[in-house]
Wavefront OBJ file of the C-alpha trace (Angstrom):
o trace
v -10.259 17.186 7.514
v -9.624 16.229 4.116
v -11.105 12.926 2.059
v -8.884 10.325 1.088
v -9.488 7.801 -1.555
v -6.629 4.838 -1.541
v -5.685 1.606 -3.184
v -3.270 -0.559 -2.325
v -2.901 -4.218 -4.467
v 0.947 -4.658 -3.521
v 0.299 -8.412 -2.474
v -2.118 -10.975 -2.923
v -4.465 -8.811 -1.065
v -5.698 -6.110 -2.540
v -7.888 -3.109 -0.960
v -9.495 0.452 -1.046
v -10.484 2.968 1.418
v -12.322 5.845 1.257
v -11.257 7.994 4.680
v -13.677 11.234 5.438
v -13.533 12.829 8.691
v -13.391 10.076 11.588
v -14.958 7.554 9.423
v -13.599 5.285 7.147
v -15.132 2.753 4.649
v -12.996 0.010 3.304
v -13.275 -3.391 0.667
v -11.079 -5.839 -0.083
v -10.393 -9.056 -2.210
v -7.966 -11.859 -2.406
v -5.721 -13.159 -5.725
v -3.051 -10.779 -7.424
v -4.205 -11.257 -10.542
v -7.628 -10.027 -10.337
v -6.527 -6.388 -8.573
v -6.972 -4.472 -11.748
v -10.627 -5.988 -12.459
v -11.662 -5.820 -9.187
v -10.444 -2.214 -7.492
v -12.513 0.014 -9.807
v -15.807 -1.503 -8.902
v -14.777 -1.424 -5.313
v -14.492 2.228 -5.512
v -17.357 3.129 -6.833
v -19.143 0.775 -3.906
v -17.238 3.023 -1.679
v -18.248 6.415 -3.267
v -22.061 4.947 -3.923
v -21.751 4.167 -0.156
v -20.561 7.515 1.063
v -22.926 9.571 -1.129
v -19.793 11.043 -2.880
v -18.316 11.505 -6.278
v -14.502 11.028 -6.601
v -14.370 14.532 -7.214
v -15.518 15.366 -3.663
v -12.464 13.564 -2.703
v -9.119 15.996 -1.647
v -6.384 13.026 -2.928
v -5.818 9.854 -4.073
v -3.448 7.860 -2.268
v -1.878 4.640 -3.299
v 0.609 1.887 -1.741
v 3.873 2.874 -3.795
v 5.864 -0.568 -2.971
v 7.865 -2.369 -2.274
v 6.004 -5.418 -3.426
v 4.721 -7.176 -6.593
v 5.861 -5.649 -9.694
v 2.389 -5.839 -11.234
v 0.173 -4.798 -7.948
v 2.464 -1.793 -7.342
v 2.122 -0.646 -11.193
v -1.838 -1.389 -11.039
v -2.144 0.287 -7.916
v 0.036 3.346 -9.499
v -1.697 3.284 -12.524
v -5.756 3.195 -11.646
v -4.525 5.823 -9.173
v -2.929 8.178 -12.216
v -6.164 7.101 -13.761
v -8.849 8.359 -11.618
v -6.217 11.195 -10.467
v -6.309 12.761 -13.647
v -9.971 12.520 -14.630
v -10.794 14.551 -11.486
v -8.118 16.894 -11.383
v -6.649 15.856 -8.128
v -3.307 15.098 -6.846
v -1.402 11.999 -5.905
v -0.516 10.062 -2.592
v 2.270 7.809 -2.694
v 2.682 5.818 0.695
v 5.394 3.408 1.293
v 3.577 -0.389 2.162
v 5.722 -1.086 4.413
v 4.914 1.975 6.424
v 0.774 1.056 6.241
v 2.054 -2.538 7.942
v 4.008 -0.765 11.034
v 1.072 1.842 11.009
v -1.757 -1.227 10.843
v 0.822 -3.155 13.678
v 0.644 -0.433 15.963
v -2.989 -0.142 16.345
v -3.514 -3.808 16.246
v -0.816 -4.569 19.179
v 0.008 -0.723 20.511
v 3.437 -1.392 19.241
v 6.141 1.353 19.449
v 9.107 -0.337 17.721
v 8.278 -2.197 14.765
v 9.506 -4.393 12.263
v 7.726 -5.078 9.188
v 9.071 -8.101 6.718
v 6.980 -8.631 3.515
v 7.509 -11.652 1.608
v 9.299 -10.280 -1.632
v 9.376 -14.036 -2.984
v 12.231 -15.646 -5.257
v 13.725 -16.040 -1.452
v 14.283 -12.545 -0.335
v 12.229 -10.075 1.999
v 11.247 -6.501 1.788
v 11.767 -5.021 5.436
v 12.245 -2.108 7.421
v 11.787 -0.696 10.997
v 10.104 1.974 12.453
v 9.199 3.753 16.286
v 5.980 4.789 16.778
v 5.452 7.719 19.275
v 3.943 11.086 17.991
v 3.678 9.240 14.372
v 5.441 6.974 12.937
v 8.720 7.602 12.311
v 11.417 5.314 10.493
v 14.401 4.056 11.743
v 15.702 1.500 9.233
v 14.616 2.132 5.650
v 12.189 -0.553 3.610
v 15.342 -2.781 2.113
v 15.500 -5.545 -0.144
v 17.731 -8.769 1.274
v 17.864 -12.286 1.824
v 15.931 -13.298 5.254
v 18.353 -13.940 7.120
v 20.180 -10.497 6.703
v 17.217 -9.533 8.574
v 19.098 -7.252 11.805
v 16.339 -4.583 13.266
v 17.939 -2.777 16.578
v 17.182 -3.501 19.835
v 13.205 -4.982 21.095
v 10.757 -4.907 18.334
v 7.225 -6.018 17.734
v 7.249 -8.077 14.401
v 4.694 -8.407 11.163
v 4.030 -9.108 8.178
v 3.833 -12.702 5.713
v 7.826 -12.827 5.506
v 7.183 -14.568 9.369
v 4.748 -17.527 7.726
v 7.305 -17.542 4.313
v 10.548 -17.855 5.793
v 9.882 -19.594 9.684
v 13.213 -21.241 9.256
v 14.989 -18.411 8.131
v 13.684 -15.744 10.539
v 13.642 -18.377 13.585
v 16.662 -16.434 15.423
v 15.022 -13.015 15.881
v 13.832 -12.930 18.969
v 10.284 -11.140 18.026
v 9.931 -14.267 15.840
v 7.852 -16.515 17.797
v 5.159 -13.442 18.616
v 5.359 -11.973 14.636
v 1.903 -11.020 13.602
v 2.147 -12.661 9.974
v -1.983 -11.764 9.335
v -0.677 -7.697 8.751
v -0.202 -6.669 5.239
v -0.548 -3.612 3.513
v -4.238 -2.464 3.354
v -6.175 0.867 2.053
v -7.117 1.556 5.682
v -3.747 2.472 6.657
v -2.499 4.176 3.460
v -5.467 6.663 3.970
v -4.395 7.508 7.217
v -1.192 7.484 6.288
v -1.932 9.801 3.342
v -3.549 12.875 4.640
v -1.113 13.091 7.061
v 1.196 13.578 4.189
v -1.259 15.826 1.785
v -1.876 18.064 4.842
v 1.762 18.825 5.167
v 2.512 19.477 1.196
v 3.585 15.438 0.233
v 1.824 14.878 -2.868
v 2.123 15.284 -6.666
v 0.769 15.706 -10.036
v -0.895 12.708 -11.236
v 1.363 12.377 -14.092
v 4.779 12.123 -11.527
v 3.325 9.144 -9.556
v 5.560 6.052 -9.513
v 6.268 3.167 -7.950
v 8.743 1.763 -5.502
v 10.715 -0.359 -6.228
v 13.834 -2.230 -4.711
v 14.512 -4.838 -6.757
v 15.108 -4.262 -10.885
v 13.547 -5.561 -12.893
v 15.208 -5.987 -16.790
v 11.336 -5.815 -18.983
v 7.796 -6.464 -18.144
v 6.069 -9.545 -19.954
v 3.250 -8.402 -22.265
v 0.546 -9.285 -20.307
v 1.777 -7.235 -17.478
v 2.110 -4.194 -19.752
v -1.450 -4.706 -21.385
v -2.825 -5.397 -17.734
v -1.079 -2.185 -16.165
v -2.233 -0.223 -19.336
v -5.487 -1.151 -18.844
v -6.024 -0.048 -15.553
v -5.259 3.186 -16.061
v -7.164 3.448 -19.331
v -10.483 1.819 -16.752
v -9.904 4.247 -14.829
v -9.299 7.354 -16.902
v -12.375 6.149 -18.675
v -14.326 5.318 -15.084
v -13.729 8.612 -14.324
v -15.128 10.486 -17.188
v -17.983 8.566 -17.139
v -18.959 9.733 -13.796
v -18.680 13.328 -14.788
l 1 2 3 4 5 6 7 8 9 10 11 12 13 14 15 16 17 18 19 20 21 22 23 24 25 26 27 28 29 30 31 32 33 34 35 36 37 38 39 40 41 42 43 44 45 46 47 48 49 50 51 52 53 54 55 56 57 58 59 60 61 62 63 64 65 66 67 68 69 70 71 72 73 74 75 76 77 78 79 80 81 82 83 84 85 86 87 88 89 90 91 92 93 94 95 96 97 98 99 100 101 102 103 104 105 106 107 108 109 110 111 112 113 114 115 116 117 118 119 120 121 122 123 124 125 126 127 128 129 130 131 132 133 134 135 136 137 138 139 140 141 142 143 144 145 146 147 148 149 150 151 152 153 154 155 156 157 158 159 160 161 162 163 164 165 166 167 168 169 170 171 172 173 174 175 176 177 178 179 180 181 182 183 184 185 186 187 188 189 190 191 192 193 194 195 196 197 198 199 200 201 202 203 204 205 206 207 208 209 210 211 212 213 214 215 216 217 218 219 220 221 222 223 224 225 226 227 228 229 230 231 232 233 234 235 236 237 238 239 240 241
């Protein structure tokens, strides 16, 4: 089977995971605004760790979005980054997907809704069935939470369920929502070869992110940040060649 390398820094959480085989290796840290300082040195734990060089790796995977404007262009970018300084191709995963993916192992859950916090009072959600893979049902949308409608019984997650508990009350899988699930590396991995061994990846240079809400210009600091991971990483890479 083939290696995976993925980052995910979509939320406050951010994490990579380094999938070979059965086995998979994993670290993670908390605070949005350290992701792009603290993801490269968590990879190269991971490689040290496995005895591997990124460029015994097959892909590199990332969590696409939806989700913060800055995590899903860090996690974009430091994946171009190291993509391109190895020669190897890209991953995009959907977050939202990891979540159902990360709900169904945690819970055996096989209808799922997934509702991310998406702040400034919305929610990024979407459902999904579970039975020979994950399928999806209702596509990741952006809306207020209470335009939140999934079909039929469903096992709820995700932080939308601790940020909006008034808002959300009505659904019936409210009161059992597993708000702890977010998007992790561990399930983005999985997630990922999947989709490299059936031909869903691209060039390093055509990674990009998802988003569902638009957004007019990025501050500077969130241009120099997101330019900087990818330069880390780019430069991370040949380093370790």
């Amino acid at each position: 089977m083939s290696t995976i390398l993925a980052i995910e820094t979509s939320s406050e959480l951010g994490s990579c995971a380094l999938l070979r085989g059965d086995a998979v290796l994993s670290r993670e840290s908390s605070g949005v605004r350290t992701h792009s300082q603290s993801i490269l040195p968590m990879v190269q734990e991971l490689l040290a760790e496995a005895g591997l060089s990124l460029a015994d790796c097959d892909a590199i995977a990332y969590g696409s979005g939806p989700g913060s404007f800055t995590g899903v262009r860090t996690a974009c970018g430091i994946a171009q980054g190291l993509a391109y300084g190895a020669g190897l191709p890209v991953v995009p995963v959907v977050t939202l997907d990891a979540m159902a993916l990360a709900c169904h192992q945690q819970h055996g859950a096989t209808t799922i809704l997934t509702v991310l916090d998406a702040r400034m009072g919305e929610v990024y959600w979407a459902q999904y069935d579970y039975r020979d893979g994950l399928q999806t049902i209702l596509p990741p949308a952006l809306i207020a939470p209470a335009g939140v409608a999934p079909q039929g019984d469903v096992t709820a997650c995700g932080n939308g369920f601790s940020a909006y508990v008034a808002e959300l009350a009505e659904l019936p899988s409210a009161a059992e929502a597993d708000a702890a699930i977010m998007p992790h590396a561990v399930q983005i991995a999985q997630l990922a070869r999947t989709a490299f061994a059936t031909g869903h990846f691209v060039k390093a240079a055509d990674a990009q992110p998802l988003y569902l809400r638009n957004k007019i210009a990025y501050t500077s600091a969130e241009r120099l940040d997101m330019a900087a991971a990818k330069a880390a990483a780019v430069a991370a890479t040949e380093a370790g060649q």
